[in-house]
C-alpha positions as CSV (number, residue, x, y, z in Angstrom):
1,X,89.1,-0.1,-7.7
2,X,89.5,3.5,-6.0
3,X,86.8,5.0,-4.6
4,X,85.6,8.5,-5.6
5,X,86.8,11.5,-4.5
6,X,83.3,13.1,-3.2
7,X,83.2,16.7,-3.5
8,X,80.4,19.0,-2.1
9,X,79.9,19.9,-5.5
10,X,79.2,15.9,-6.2
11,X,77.5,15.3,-3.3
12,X,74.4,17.9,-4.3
13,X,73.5,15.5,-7.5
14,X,73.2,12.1,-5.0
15,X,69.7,11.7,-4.6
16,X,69.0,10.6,-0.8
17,X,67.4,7.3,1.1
18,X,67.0,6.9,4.8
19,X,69.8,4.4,4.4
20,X,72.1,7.5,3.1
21,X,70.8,10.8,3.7
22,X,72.1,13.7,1.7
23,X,70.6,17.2,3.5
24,X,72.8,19.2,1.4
25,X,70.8,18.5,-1.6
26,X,67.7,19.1,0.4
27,X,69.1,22.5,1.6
28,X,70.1,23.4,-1.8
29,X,66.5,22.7,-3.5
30,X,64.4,24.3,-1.2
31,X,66.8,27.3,-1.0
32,X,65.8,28.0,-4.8
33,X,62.2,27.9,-3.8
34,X,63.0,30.6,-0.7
35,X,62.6,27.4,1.9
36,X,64.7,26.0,4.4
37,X,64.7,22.7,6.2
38,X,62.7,21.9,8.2
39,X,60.0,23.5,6.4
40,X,57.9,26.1,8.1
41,X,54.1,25.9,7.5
42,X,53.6,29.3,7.0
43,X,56.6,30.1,4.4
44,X,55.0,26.8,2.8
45,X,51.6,28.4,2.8
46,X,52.5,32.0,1.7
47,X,54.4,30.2,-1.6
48,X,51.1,28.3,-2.1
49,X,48.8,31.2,-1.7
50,X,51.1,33.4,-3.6
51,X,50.7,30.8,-6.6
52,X,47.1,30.3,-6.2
53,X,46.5,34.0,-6.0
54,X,48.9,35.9,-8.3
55,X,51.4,34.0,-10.0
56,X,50.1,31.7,-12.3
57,X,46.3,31.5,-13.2
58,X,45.8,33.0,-15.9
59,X,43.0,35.0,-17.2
60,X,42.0,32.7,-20.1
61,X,43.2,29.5,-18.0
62,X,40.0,30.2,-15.3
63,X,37.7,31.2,-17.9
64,X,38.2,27.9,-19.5
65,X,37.6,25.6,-16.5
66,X,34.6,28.3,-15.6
67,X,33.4,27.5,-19.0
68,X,33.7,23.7,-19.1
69,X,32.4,24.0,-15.5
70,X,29.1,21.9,-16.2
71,X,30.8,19.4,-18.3
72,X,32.8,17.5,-15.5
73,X,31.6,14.2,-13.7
74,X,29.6,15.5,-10.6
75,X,32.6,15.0,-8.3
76,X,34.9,17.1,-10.1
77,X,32.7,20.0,-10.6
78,X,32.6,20.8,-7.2
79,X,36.1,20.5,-6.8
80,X,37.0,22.9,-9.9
81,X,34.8,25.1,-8.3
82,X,36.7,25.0,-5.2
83,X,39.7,25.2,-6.4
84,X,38.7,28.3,-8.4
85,X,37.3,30.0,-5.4
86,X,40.7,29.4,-3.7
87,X,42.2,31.9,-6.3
88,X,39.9,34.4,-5.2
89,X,40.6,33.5,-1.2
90,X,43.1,31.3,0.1
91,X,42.0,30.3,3.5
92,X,45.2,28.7,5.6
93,X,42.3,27.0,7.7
94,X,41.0,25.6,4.8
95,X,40.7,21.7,4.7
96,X,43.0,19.9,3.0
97,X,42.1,17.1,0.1
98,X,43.8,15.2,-2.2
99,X,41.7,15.7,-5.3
100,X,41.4,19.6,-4.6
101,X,45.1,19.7,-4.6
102,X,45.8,17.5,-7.7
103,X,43.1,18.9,-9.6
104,X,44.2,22.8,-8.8
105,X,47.6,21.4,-10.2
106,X,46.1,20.0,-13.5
107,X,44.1,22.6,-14.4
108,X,47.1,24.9,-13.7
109,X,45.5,27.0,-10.9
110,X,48.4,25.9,-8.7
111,X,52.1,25.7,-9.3
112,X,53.1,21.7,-8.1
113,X,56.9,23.4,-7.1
114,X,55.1,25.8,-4.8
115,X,52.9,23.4,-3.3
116,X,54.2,20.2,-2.0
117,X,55.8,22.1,1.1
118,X,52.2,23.3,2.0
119,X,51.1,19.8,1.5
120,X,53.5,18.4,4.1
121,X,53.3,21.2,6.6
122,X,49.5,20.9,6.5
123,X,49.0,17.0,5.9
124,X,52.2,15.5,6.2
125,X,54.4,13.1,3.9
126,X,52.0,10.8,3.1
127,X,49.7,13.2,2.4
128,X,51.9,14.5,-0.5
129,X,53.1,11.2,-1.8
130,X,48.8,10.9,-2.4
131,X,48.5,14.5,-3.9
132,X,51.4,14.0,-6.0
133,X,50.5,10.3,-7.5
134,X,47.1,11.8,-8.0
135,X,48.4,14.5,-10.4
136,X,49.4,11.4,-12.5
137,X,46.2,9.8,-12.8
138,X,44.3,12.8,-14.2
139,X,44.5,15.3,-16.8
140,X,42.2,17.3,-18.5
141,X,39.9,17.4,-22.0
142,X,42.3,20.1,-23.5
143,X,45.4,17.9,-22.8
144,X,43.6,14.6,-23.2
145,X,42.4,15.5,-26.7
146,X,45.3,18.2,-27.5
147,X,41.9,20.4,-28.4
148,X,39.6,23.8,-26.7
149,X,36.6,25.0,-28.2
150,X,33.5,26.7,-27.1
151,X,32.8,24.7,-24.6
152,X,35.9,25.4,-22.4
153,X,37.9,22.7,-20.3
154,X,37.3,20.4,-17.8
155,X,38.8,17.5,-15.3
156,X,39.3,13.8,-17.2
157,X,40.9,10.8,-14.7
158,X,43.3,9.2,-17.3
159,X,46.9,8.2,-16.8
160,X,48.3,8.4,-20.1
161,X,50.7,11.1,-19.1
162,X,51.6,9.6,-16.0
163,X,55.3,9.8,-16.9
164,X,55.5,13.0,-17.8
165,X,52.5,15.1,-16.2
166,X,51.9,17.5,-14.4
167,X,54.7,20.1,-15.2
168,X,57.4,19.8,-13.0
169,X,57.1,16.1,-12.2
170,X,60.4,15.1,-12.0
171,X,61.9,17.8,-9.7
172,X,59.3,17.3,-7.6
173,X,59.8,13.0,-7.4
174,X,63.7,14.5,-6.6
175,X,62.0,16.9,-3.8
176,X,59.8,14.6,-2.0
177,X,62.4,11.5,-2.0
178,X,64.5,13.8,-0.3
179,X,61.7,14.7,2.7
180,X,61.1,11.3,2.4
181,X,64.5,10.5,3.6
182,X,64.1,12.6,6.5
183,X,60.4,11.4,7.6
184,X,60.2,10.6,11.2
185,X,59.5,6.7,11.4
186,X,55.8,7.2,12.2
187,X,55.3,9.4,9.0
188,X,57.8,7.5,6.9
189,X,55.5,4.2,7.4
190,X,52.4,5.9,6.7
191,X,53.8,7.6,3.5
192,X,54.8,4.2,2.8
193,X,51.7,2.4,3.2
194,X,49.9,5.0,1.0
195,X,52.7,4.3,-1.8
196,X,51.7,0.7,-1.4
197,X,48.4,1.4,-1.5
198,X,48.9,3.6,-4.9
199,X,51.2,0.6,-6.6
200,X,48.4,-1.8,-6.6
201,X,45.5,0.8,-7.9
202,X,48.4,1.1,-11.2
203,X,48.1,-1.9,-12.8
204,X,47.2,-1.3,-16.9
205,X,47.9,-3.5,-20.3
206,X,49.4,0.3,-20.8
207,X,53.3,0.7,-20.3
208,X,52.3,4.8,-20.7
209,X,49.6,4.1,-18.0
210,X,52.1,2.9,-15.3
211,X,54.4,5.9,-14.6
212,X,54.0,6.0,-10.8
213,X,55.4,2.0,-11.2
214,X,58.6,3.9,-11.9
215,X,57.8,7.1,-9.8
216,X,56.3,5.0,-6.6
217,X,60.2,3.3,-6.3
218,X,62.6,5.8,-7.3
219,X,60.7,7.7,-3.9
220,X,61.0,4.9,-1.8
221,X,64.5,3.4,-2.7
222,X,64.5,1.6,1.1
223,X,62.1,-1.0,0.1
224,X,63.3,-3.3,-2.5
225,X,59.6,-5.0,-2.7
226,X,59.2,-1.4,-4.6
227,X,61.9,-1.5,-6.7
228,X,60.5,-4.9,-8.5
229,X,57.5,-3.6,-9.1
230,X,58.7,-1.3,-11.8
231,X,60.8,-3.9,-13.4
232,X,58.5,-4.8,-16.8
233,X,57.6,-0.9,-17.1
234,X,60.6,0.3,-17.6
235,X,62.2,-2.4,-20.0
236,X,58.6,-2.0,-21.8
237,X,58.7,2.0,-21.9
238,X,62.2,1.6,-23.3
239,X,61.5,-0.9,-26.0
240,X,58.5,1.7,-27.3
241,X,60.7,4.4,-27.0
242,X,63.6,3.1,-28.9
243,X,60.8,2.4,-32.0
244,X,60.1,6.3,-32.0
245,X,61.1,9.3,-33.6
246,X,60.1,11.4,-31.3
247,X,61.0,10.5,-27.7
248,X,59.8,12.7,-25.0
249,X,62.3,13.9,-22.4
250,X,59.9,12.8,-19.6
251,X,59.2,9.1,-20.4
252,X,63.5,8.6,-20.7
253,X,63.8,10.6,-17.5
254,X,61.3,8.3,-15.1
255,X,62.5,5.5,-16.7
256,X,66.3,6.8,-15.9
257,X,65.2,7.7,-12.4
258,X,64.3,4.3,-11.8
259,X,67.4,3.0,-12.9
260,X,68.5,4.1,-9.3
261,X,66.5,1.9,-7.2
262,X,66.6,-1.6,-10.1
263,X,68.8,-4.1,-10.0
264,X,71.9,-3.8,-11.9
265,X,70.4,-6.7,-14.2
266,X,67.9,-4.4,-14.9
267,X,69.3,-1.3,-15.5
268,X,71.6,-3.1,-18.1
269,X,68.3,-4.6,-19.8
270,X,66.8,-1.4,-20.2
271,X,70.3,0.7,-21.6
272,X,70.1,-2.1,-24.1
273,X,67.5,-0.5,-25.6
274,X,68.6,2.1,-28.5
275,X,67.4,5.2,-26.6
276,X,67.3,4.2,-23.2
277,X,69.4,6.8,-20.8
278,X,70.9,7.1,-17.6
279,X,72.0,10.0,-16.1
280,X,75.2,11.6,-14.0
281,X,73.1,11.9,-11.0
282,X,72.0,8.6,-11.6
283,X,75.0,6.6,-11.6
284,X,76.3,9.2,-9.1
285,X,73.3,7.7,-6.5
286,X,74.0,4.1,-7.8
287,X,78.0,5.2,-6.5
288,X,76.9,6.3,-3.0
289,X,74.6,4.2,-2.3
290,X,75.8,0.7,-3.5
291,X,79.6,1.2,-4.6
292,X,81.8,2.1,-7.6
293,X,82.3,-1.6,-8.3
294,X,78.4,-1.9,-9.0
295,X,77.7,1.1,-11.0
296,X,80.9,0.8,-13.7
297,X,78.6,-1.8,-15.7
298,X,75.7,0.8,-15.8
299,X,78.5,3.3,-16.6
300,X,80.6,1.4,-19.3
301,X,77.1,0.6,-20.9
302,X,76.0,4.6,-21.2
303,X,79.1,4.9,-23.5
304,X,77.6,3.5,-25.9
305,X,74.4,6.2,-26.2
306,X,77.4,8.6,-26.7
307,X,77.4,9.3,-30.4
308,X,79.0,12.7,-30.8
309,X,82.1,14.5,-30.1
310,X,80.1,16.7,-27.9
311,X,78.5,14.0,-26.3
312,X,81.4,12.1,-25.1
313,X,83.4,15.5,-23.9
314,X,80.1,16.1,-21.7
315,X,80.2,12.4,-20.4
316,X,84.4,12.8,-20.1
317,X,83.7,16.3,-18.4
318,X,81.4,15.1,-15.9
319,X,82.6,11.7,-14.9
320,X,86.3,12.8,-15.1
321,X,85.2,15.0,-11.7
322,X,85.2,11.6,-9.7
323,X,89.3,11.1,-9.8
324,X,88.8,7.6,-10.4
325,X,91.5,6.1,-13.1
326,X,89.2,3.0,-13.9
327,X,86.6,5.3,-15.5
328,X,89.1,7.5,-17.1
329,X,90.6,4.5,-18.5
330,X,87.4,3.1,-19.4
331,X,86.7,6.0,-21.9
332,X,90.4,5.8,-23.6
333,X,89.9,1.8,-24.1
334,X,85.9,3.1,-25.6
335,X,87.2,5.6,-27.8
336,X,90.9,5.7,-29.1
337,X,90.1,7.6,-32.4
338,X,88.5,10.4,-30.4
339,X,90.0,13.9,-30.0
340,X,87.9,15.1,-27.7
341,X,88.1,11.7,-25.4
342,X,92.1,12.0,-25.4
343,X,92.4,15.7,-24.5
344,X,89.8,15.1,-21.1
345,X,92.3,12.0,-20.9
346,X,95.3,14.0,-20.8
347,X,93.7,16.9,-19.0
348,X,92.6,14.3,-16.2
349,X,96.8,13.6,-16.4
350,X,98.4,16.8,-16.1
351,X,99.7,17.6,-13.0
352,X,97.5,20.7,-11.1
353,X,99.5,24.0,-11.5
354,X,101.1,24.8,-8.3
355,X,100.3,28.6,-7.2
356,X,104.1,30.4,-5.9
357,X,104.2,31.6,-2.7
């Protein structure tokens, strides 16, 4: 089977391990957040303050958790209060603490894409792989009860949105696997003990309760004990997702993540499922990092979740890009009654134009 034709363009969609770095699609991530690697702690802090301070609080959003001040547990009132005061005056020799950070990012006093650089520069990888899984195991009343009154909002530890909460989960899973991959071995074991150390606090009766089962090994994809652990809540998530209407983008996407860092067995359990996904960066991390020959199950399964004309152009479009005639030919053979399948066939065919001298 020929191997893919790796572009630069291709590359910056393969998520990275330890086992097969990818600084290029480091580079390119932090460069949309005004970063470079490796971070610097005061560019980190400035984009955190800068958040904190200006950005994104709003008006109404502090008077709310001002308001419900008094009705959080003991332990969180102080730290709302905290975090509120941190609007008012960042301090860079503040101390740093896990439930200040995640709770600053659930009430939405903090951006999460402007602080996990401060969270490393300041505390280090493992340090952020904590604040991070934290923001999944809280929430607050407004969210939890999809209600605000009178009495304003306040902090509530519940994972039921642990797939899909905070905003900006899932870019920032894609961020941190990435510094992850370039941990030093010292920081990289102690980022990976506090992952373990989160994977057996997550155990719940609740597939919707278990997110960081699927969040935990998609950041980690060098430990295989990881990757098992995730096993029954994806292929559970997908099964309740397939009996819905409505499926939220988030719970297909950590499940899909996942997919990277499962066994093949796996991921072909799960796409059996009617609404179960995989995506091009995906498959395209499944390529890199364990072969063609071991992803083209994963891929001739997602043609099936490819209903439309305009679905199977897109999936023609983008895997077409890898110059490989086994997938080209695995689309033709999939669909010979499609239009849209035959022209990205014959496209893929024609010779490239040759410029005159």
């Amino acid at each position: 089977m020929s191997d893919v034709v790796w572009t630069p363009e291709l590359r910056l969609h393969v998520h990275a391990s330890r086992a097969h770095p990818n600084p290029a699609f480091l580079a390119a991530r932090l460069q949309r957040r005004g970063l470079a690697y490796p971070l610097e702690a005061d560019a980190c802090f400035a984009l955190a303050a800068k958040s904190w301070r200006e950005d994104y609080p709003s008006h109404r959003t502090k008077a709310l958790m001002r308001t419900g001040l008094l009705n959080n547990a003991p332990p969180w009132r102080a730290v709302v209060e905290a975090a509120l005061a941190r609007c008012e005056r960042p301090d860079p020799e503040a101390p740093l603490e896990v439930d200040l950070e995640a709770a600053s990012i659930t009430c939405h006093l903090s951006r999460l894409w402007s602080s996990t650089g401060y969270w490393i520069t300041r505390g280090g990888v493992a340090f952020a792989v904590r604040a991070l899984a934290r923001c999944a195991e809280l929430t607050t009343y407004g969210k939890d009860h999809l209600y605000l009154d009178e009495r304003g909002d306040w902090m509530v530890e519940a994972r039921s949105r642990s797939t899909s909460e905070p905003e900006g989960l899932h870019e920032e899973w894609l961020i941190l696997r990435a510094l992850i991959a370039e941990a030093t071995g010292a920081d990289y074991a102690a980022a990976r003990d506090a992952a373990a150390e989160i994977i057996d606090r997550s155990a719940s009766d609740k597939p919707w309760e278990r997110g960081l089962l699927l969040w935990l090994p998609f950041a980690f994809p060098d430990e295989p004990a990881f990757a098992e652990v995730g096993r029954e809540t994806a292929l559970e998530l997908s099964e309740i997702l397939s009996t819905r209407k409505n499926v939220t983008d988030a719970a297909t996407s950590a499940v899909a993540r996942y997919l990277t860092v499962a066994s093949i067995e796996t991921g072909l359990a799960v796409l059996a499922h009617r609404k179960a996904v995989i995506g091009f960066a995906d498959v395209l991390t499944i390529i890199a990092h364990r072969g063609l020959a071991t992803a083209m199950p994963l891929l001739e399964a997602s043609l099936d979740k490819l209903i439309s004309e305009t679905d199977r152009k897109a999936w023609c479009k983008a895997y077409f890009a890898l110059r490989v005639p086994a997938i080209v030919e695995l689309a033709a053979n999939r669909f010979p009654e499609s239009k849209g399948v035959a022209a990205a066939v014959a496209k893929y065919h024609k010779p490239p134009k040759v410029k005159k001298s």
